[in-house]
C-alpha positions as CSV (number, residue, x, y, z in Angstrom):
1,X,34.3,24.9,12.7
2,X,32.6,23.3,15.3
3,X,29.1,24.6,14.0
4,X,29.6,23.9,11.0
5,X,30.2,19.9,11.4
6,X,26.8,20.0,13.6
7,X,25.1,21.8,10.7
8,X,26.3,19.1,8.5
9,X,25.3,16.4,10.8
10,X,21.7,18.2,11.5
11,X,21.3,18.6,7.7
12,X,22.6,14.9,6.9
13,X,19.7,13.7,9.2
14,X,17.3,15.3,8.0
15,X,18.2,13.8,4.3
16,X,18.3,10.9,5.8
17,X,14.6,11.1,7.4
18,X,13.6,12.0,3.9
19,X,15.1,9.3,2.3
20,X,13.2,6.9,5.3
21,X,10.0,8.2,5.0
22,X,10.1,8.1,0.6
23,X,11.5,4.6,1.0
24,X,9.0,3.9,3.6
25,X,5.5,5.4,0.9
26,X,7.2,3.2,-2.1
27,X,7.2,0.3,0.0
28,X,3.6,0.7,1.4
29,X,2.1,1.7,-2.3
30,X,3.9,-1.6,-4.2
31,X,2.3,-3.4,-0.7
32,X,-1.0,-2.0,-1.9
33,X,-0.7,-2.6,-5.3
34,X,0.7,-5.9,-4.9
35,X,-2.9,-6.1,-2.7
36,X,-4.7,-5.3,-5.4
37,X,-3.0,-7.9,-7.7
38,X,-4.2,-10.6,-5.6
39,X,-7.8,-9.0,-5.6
40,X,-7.0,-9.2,-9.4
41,X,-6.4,-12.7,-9.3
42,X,-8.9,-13.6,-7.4
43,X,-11.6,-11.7,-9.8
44,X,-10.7,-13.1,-13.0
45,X,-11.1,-16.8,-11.4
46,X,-14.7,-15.4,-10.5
47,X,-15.3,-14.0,-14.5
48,X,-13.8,-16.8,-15.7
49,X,-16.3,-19.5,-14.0
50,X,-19.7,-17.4,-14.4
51,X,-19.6,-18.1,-18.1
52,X,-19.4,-22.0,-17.6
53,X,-22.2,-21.5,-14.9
54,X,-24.5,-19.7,-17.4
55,X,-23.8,-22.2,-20.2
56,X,-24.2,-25.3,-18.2
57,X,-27.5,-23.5,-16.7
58,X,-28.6,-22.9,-20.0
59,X,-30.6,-25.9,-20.8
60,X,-32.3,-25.9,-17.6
61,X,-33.4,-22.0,-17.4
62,X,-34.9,-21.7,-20.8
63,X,-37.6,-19.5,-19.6
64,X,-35.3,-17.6,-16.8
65,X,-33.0,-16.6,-20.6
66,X,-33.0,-12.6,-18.9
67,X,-31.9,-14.3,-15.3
68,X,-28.9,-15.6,-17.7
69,X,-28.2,-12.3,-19.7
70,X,-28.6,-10.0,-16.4
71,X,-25.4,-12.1,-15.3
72,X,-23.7,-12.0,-18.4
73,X,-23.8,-8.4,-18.7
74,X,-22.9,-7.7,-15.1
75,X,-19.7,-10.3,-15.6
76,X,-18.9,-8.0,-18.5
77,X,-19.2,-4.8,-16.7
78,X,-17.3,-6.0,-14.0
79,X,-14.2,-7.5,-16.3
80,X,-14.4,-4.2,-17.8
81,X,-14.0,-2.2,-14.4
82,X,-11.5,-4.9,-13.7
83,X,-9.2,-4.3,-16.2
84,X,-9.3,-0.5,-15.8
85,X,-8.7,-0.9,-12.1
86,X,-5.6,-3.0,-12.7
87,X,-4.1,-0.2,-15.2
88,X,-3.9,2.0,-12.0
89,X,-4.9,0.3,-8.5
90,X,-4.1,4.0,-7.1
91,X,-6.8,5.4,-8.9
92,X,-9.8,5.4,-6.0
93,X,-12.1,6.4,-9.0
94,X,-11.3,3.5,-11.0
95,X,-10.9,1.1,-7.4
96,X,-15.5,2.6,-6.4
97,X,-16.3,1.8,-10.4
98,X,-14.7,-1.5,-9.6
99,X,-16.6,-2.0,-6.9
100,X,-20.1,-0.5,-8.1
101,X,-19.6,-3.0,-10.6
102,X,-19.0,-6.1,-8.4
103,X,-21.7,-5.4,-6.5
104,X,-23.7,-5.5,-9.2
105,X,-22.5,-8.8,-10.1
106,X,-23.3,-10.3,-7.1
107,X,-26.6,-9.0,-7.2
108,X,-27.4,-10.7,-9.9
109,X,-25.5,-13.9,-9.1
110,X,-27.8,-13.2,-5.8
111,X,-31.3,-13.5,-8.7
112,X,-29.6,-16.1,-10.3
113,X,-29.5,-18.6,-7.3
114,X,-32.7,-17.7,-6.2
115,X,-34.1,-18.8,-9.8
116,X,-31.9,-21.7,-9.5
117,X,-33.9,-23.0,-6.6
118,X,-37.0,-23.7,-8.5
119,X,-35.3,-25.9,-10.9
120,X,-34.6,-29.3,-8.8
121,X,-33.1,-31.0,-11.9
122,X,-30.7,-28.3,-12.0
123,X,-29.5,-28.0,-8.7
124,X,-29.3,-31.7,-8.7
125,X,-27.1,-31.3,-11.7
126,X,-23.1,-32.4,-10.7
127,X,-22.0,-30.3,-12.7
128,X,-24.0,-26.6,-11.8
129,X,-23.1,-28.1,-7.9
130,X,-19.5,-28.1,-9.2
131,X,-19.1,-25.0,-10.7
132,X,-21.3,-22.9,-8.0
133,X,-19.0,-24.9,-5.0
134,X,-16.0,-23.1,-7.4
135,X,-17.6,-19.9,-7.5
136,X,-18.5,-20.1,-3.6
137,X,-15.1,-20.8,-2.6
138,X,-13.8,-18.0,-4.8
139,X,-16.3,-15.7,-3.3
140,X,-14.5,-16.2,-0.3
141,X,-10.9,-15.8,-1.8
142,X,-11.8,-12.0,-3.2
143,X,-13.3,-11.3,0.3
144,X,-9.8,-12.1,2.0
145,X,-8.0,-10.8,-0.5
146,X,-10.2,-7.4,-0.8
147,X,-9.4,-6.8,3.0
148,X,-6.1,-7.5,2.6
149,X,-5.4,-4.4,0.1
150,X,-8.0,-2.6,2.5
151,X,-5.8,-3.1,4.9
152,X,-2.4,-2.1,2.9
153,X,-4.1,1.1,1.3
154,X,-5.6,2.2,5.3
155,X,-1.8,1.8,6.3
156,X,-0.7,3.7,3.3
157,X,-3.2,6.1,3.7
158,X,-2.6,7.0,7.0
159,X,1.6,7.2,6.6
160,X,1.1,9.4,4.1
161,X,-0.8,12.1,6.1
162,X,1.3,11.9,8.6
163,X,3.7,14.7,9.7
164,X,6.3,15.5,8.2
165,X,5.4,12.3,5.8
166,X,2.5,14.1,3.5
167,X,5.4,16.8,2.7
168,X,7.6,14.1,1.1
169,X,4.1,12.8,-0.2
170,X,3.1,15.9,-1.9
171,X,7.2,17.0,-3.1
172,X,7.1,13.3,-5.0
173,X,3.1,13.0,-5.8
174,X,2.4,10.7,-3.6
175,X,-1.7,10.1,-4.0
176,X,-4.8,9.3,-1.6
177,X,-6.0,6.2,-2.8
178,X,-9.7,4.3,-2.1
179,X,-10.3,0.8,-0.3
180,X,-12.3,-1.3,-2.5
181,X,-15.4,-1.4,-0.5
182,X,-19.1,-2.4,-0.9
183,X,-22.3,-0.6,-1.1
184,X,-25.1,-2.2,-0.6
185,X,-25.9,-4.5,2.8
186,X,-26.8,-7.3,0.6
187,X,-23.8,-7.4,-1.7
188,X,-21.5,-7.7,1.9
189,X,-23.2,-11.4,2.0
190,X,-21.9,-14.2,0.5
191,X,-23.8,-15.5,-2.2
192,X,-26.0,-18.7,-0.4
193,X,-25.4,-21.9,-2.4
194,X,-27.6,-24.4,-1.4
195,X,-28.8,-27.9,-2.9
């Protein structure tokens, strides 16, 4: 008798480990997600103001027109990436196209300030210095955000391949997933806005 309430007991804390440690890899993977989201967020403010840049630039940059369409076609790619990112932020091969494709959309936000700076009636427009303050502060927004899910996905990385934590991660398909990072040493600078 006596074994066999300490075999109950030994066995009811071991479910209840279990239950900790699933409990515990749901919570950290919404955290991630929910990391993501902001990212999300933060990234569609970004697509949503290169447009009104490019238009407003338009007029000005007549013969800088493939300056305008590089960056139009880079803001597509990246919306594209972003979208399929957001269907499933645990994806790490959706979260490195996502990046890939940032990066090329600051490069080319990168050209198009640079072209920017030979146009003085442009730069000393109010409302290009509005728009590229916008984008500037958003910049900034995605890179806080981006190392906030970095940080949530390292933490969730690293409970899950714990012991005995990447059992319960593998019984319940608990994935690896990638930190949104960048690839290039020029893409980790913030884009210089100047006037």
């Amino acid at each position: 008798m006596g074994t066999t309430v300490i075999g109950l007991v030994v066995i009811a804390v071991v479910i209840l480990y279990l239950v900790f440690i699933y409990n515990n890899l749901v919570s950290l993977r919404n955290q991630f997600k929910n990391g993501f989201a902001q990212i999300d967020v933060q990234l569609q403010r970004r697509h949503d103001l290169i447009p009104n840049l490019v238009e407003a630039a338009k007029a000005y940059l007549v013969h800088e027109k493939s300056t305008l369409t590089q960056v139009m076609e880079a803001r597509n790619n990246a919306v594209s990436a972003q979208k399929d990112a957001a269907k499933d932020p645990g994806d790490g091969t959706k979260i490195q196209r996502l990046g890939s494709a940032e990066n090329l959309l600051t490069k080319a936000l990168a050209n198009f300030y640079a072209v920017s700076e030979n146009y003085p009636e442009l730069k000393a427009n109010e409302t290009i210095q509005q728009l590229m303050e916008e984008l500037s502060s958003t910049e900034n927004r995605v890179a806080f955000a981006r190392q906030a899910y970095n940080d949530s996905v390292m933490t969730y990385n690293i409970f899950r391949e714990k012991f005995p934590n990447n059992i319960v991660a593998g019984m319940f398909a608990f994935k690896e997933t990638a930190q949104l990072q960048l690839e290039t040493p020029e893409a980790r600078q913030v884009p210089k806005v100047s006037f």
